[in-house]
Each structure stands twice: as structure tokens, then as C-alpha cells.
C-alpha positions in Angstrom: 55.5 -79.3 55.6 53.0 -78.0 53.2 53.2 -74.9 51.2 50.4 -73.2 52.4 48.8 -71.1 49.3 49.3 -74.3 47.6 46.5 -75.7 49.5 42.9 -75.5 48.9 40.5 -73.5 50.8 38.3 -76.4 51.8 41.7 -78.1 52.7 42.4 -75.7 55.1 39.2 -75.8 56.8 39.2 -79.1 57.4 42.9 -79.0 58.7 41.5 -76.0 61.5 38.6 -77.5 62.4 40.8 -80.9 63.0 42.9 -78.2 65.5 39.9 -77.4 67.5 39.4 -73.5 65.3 36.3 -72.3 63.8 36.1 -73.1 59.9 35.9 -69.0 59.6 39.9 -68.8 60.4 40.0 -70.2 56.7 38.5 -67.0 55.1 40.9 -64.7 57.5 44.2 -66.9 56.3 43.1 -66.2 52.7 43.6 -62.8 52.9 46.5 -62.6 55.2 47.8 -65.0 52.4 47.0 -63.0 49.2 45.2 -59.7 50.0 47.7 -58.6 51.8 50.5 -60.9 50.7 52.0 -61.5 54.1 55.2 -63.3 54.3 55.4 -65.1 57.8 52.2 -66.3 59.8 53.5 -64.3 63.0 51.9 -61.4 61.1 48.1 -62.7 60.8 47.3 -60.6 63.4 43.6 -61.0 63.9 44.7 -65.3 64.4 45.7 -66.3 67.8 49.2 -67.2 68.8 48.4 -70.8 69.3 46.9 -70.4 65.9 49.8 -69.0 64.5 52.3 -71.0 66.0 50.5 -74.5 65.0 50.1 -73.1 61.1 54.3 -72.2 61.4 54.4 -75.7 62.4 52.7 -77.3 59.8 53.0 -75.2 56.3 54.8 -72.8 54.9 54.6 -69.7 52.8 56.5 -69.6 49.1 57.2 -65.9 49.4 59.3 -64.2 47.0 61.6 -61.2 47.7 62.7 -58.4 45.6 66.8 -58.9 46.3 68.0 -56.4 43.5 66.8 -53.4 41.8 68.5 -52.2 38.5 67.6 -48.6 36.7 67.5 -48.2 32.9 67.7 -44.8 31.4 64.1 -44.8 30.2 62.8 -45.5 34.0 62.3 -49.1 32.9 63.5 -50.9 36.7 64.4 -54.4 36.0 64.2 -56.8 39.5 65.6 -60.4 41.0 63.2 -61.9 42.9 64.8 -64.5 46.0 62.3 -67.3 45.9 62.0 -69.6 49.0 64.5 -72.4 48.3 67.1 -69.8 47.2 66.8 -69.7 44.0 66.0 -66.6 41.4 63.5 -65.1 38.4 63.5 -61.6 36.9 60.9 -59.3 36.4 60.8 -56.4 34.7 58.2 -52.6 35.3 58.4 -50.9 32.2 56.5 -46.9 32.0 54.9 -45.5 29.1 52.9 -42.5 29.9 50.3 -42.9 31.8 50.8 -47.0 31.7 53.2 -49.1 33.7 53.6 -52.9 33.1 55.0 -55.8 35.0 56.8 -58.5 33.1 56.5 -61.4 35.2 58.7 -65.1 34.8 56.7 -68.5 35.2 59.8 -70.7 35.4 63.2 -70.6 36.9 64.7 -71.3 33.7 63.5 -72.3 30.4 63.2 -75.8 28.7 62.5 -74.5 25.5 65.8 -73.4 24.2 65.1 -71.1 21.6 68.6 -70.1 20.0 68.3 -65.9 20.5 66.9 -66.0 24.2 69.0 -65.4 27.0 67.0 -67.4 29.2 67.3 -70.2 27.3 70.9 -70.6 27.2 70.5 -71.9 30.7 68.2 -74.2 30.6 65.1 -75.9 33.0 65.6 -75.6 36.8 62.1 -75.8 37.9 58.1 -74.4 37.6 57.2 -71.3 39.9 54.3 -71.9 42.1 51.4 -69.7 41.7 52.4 -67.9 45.0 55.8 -67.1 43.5 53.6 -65.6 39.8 51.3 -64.0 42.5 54.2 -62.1 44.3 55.9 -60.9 41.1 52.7 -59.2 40.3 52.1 -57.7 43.6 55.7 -56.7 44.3 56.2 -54.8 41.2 52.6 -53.1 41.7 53.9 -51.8 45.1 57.2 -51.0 43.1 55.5 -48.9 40.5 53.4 -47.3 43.2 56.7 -46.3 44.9 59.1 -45.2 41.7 56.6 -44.0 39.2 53.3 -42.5 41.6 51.4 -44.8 39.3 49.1 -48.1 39.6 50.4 -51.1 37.8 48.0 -51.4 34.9 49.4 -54.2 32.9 50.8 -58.0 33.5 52.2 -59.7 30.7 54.0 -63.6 30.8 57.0 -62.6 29.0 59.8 -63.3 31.7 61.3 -66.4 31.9 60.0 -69.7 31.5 57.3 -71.3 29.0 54.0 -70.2 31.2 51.7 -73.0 29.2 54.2 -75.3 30.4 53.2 -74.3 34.0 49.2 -74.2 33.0 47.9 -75.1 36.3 49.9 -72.5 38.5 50.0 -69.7 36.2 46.2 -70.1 35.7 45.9 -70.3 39.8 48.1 -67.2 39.9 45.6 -65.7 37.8 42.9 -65.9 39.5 44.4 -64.6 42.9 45.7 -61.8 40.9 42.0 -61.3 39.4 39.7 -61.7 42.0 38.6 -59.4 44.2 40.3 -61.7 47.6 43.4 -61.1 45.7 44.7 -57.3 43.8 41.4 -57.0 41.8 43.1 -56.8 38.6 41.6 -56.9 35.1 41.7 -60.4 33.2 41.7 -57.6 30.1 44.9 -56.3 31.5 47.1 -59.4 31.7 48.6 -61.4 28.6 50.1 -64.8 28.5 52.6 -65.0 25.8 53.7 -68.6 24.6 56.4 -70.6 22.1 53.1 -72.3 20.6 51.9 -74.9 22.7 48.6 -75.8 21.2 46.8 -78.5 23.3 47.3 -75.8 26.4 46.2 -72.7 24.3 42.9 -75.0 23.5 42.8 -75.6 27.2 42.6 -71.7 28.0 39.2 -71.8 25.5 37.8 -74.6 27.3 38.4 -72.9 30.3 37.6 -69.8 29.8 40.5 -67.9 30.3 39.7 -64.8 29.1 43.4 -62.7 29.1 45.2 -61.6 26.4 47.2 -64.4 24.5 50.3 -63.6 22.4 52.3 -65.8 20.2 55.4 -65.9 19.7 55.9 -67.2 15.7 59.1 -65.2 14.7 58.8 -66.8 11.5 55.9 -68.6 9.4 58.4 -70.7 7.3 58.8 -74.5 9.4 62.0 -75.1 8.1 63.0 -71.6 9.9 61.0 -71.6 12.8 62.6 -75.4 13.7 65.9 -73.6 13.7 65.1 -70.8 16.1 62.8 -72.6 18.3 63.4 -76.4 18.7 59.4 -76.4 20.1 58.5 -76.1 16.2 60.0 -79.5 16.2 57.2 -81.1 18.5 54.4 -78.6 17.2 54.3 -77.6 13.3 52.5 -74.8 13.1 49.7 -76.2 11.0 48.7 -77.6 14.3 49.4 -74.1 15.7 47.2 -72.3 13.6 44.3 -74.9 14.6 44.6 -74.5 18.2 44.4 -70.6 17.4 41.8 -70.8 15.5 39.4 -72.7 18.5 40.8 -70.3 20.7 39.7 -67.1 18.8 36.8 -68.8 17.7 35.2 -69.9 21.1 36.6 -66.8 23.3 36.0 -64.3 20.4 39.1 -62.7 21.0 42.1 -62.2 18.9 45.4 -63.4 19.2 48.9 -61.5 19.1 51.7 -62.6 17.1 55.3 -61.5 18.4 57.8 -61.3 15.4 61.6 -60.7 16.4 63.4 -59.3 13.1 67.2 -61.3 12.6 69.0 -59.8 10.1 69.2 -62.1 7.1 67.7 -65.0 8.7 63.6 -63.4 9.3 63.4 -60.6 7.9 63.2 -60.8 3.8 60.3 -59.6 1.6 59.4 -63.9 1.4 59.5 -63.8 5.2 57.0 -61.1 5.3 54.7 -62.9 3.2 54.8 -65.8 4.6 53.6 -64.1 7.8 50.9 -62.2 5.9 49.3 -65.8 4.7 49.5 -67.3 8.3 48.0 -64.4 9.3 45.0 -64.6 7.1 43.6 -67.9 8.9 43.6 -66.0 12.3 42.0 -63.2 14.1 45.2 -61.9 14.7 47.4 -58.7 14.9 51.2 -58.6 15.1 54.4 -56.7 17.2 57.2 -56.3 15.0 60.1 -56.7 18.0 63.4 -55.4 17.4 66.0 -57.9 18.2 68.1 -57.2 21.5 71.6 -58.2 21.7 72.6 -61.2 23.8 76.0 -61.8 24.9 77.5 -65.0 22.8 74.9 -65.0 20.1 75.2 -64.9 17.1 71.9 -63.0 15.9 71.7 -59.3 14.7 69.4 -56.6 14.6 67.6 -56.4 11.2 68.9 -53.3 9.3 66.8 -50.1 9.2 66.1 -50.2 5.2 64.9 -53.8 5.7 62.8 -53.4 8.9 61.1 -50.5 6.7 59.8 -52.5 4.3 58.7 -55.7 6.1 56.7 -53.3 7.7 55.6 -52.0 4.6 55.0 -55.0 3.0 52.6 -55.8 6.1 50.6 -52.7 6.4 50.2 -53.0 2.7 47.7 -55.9 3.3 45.6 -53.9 6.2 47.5 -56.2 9.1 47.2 -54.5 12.5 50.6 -54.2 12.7 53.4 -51.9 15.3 56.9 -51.9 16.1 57.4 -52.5 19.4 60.1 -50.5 20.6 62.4 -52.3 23.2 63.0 -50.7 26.5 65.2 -51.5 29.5 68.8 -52.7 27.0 71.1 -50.8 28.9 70.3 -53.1 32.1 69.6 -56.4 30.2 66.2 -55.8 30.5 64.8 -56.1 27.2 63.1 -58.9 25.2 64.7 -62.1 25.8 67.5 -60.4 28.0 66.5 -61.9 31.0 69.1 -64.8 32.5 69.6 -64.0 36.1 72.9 -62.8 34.9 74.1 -61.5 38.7 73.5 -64.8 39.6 75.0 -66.3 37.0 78.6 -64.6 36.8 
């Protein structure tokens, strides 16, 4: 069997007019499928039961289920979704006045490694398809509608998995989530944040993917960045910084560097002016992220006196730069928090 939304529109007309159904049925699947995000064909109501019953036959439908719910105390909700084959992502709505964003996972797992993620520590299991990114999206939109009396507004890629490492169905999720067959939303309103893998971030100029991209250096010294994030072994970030610089260049938009403060390992006066050059080659702005803990690592928080004046050290040179204040802790929801931990204890 098939996986239905994995299929292409033209596919699936050929497929009902081989059944004997008017090529139109196609258009009415589509938006049982992602308009309205139905998770069983018994409910395409408009489709005959013949209909129905030879699609049930023949495909399926990825959907993903919200299985558990955990509160913060700062309303940030933190969610397991149940994916088809049993397995599990989290996801994360976080509030902030009149603003409510969906942290959404590309991968069960993560093959990346990098030593102070969660999500890491437990390595690859497989890529989501871009129904499974669709329904995080449209799930926690129908959450925050519910909990907060507010629209979701933002999407950002920064749940678990590498989502350039899943380029095709994240891009595919994207524009279901996008177009107006789909939720609608704004390509200014979603952000894809990556390790650094640069052949894919020149693919997103080429293709012109025009959301918000956010990179996550953590450090501008090699030697550094190769211990935190074994990626930096594959890709230097000389090559980094190239890709970058197509990207901004042919899409005319700026990128976002993500900068977790370790105490004693990122967070020195060199550190910060190391950043500041690597800066200076791109159209850039930066989030200084403070570090969440994570059970059996061995990282710390940068101290306050030192946060101060990287910070100060930064905005000294006219950087766009703001601390980025973690939400969710209490509930493991935070930065590089995620790990399915109730499924994993």
C-alpha cells in the first residue's frame, strides 16, 4: 500500500480514472487530505463508499496524533505526536503576547549528534514524511486555537531532526502548509533552522524557498565547533559561510545565527570576536541562547557577568543581536530538550 499524501496529484488521477471515477475526485481527495487534514478515507464525505472503500484498499494516510500534552508554567504546552508506524516526535507551542509558535521536529531522532542536544544522545531512527511535518503544524494551530484563543502565527524547524537532511519532505510540507489548498500560512512566518549543511542551504536559493533560515554556529572557532557538533567535521565553515553568502545574496534575505553560551567552553571575549568577524561576511543577525540543562551532560549555563559582556562586546560593533530567553524548562521543553523522554524511560 501506498501512502497516500505521498503521491502526486497527477498520480492520483490517473489511478481514479483507472477505477472508473472522474479525474475531478483528485481535487476533492486533496482537500480531505490537507485542508482539512482528515485521518481515515471513511470521512471524505462528498466521495462515494465504493470510492472510499477502494482508496482504504489501496493507500494509506501517514497521520500523526497528539498522544500527550505537558503544561509549563509560562503556558508554553509541550506535545508527543504518535506517528503511523508507532513511533514518536515532539513539538513544542510556545506564547508570547499576542504571538504563538509551533516548534515542529523533521526526524525521529537525529544523526547529527551534537554533544549538548538531547535529541542527539539517541540517535537516527528515521525521516518524517511531509504529512507527518504537515500535521505537527496543523495540530498545534488547532491546539493554540483551543489553549491560548489565539491563531498560530509562527513555525520554526527547531524540534528534532536535521530538516536539510530531510530537504525534499520538509520542502513538500512547506508548501501544503503555504498554499492556500493547505492552512494558508505565510512563507515569512516559518523558519528552518540547520547544523550547516551547505549544498542544501544553496538548494533553498535555487529553489526559491523563501522562509526564514537560521543557523545554528554556536561557535566561529573550527577547532570548537568540531567538538560540539561532529557536522563541522564534514562541513568547515569556510564552506558555510559560502553557501550563506549565495543564499543571502540571491534571495535577498538575511540569515540568523543561533549561539548557545557554555560556560567556559563558548563564551570568552575571543569567542565573541570570533563571531563578530564571521559575522561581517554575512547578512546576518544573531540569538544569543541560553543553555538548557540536559540530564547526563556535562555543559553549563554561561555565568551572568560573562553572558553580559559577550553581549556587550557584540552590540558594541552594531550586530543585530538579542538574548533569546528559553521557555518551556520545567517540562523539558526548551532548546535542545527534546528526546521523547516518556518514551524513552
Amino acid at each position: 500500500m501506498q501512502n497516500i499524501r505521498s503521491v502526486s496529484l497527477n498520480s492520483i488521477i490517473e489511478f481514479l480514472e483507472k477505477n472508473g471515477e472522474k479525474p475531478y475526485r483528485a481535487n476533492q481527495i486533496s482537500d480531505w487530505l490537507w485542508k482539512y487534514r482528515v485521518s481515515s478515507f471513511d470521512k471524505m464525505k462528498n466521495l462515494s463508499l465504493n470510492l472510499q472503500e477502494i482508496l482504504s484498499k489501496n493507500f494509506f494516510i501517514d497521520a500523526a496524533k497528539i498522544t500527550t500534552q505537558q503544561f509549563s508554567d509560562d503556558n508554553t504546552i509541550k506535545v508527543a505526536f504518535t506517528l503511523f508506524d508507532n513511533q514518536a516526535v515532539e513539538g513544542v507551542l510556545i506564547p508570547s503576547d499576542k504571538r504563538v509558535t509551533a516548534c515542529i521536529s523533521s526526524q525521529v531522532g537525529c544523526a547529527l549528534g551534537c554533544k549538548f542536544c538531547a535529541t542527539g544522545q539517541f540517535g537516527f531512527s528515521r525521516n518524517l514524511s511531509a504529512g507527518e511535518i504537515y500535521d505537527q503544524a496543523f495540530l498545534l494551530a488547532e491546539l493554540s486555537q483551543k489553549q491560548y484563543d489565539l491563531p498560530l502565527t509562527n513555525i520554526v524547524f527547531m524540534g528534532m531532526g536535521e530538516p536539510l537532511l530531510n530537504y525534499e519532505n520538509v520542502i513538500l510540507a512547506i508548501n501544503w502548509i503555504t498554499s492556500q489548498k493547505g492552512m494558508g500560512f505565510s512563507t515569512k512566518r516559518i523558519t528552518i533552522s540547520t547544523a550547516g549543511i551547505p549544498d542544501k542551504i544553496e538548494q533553498l536559493a535555487k529553489d526559491n524557498i523563501k522562509v526564514n533560515l537560521a543557523l545554528s554556529l554556536h561557535t566561529a572557532i573550527p577547532t570548537v565547533r568540531q567538538e560540539l557538533l561532529p557536522v563541522a567535521n564534514k562541513y568547515t565553515l569556510e564552506r558555510i559561510a559560502q553557501a550563506l553568502k549565495f543564499y543571502t545574496s540571491t534571495l535577498k534575505k538575511e540569515v540568523t545565527f543561533e549561539y548557545l553560551l557554555l560556560k567556559g567552553i563558548n563564551d570568552s571575549l575571543n569567542d565573541a570576536k570570533a563571531l563578530i568577524n564571521y559575522c561581517s561576511h554575512v547578512a546576518s543577525k544573531v540569538n544569543v541562547i541560553e543553555y538548557n540543562p540536559v540530564t547526563n551532560l556535562p555543559f553549563e549555563k554561561s555565568t551572568p557577568e560573562n553572558t553580559a559582556l559577550f553581549l556587550k562586546t557584540l552590540f558594541a560593533k552594531n550586530l543585530n543581536v538579542k538574548l533569546r530567553q528559553s521557555r518551556g524548562k520545567d517540562i523539558d521543553a526548551a532548546c535542545g530538550q527534546l528526546a521523547n523522554k516518556e518514551r524513552n524511560t
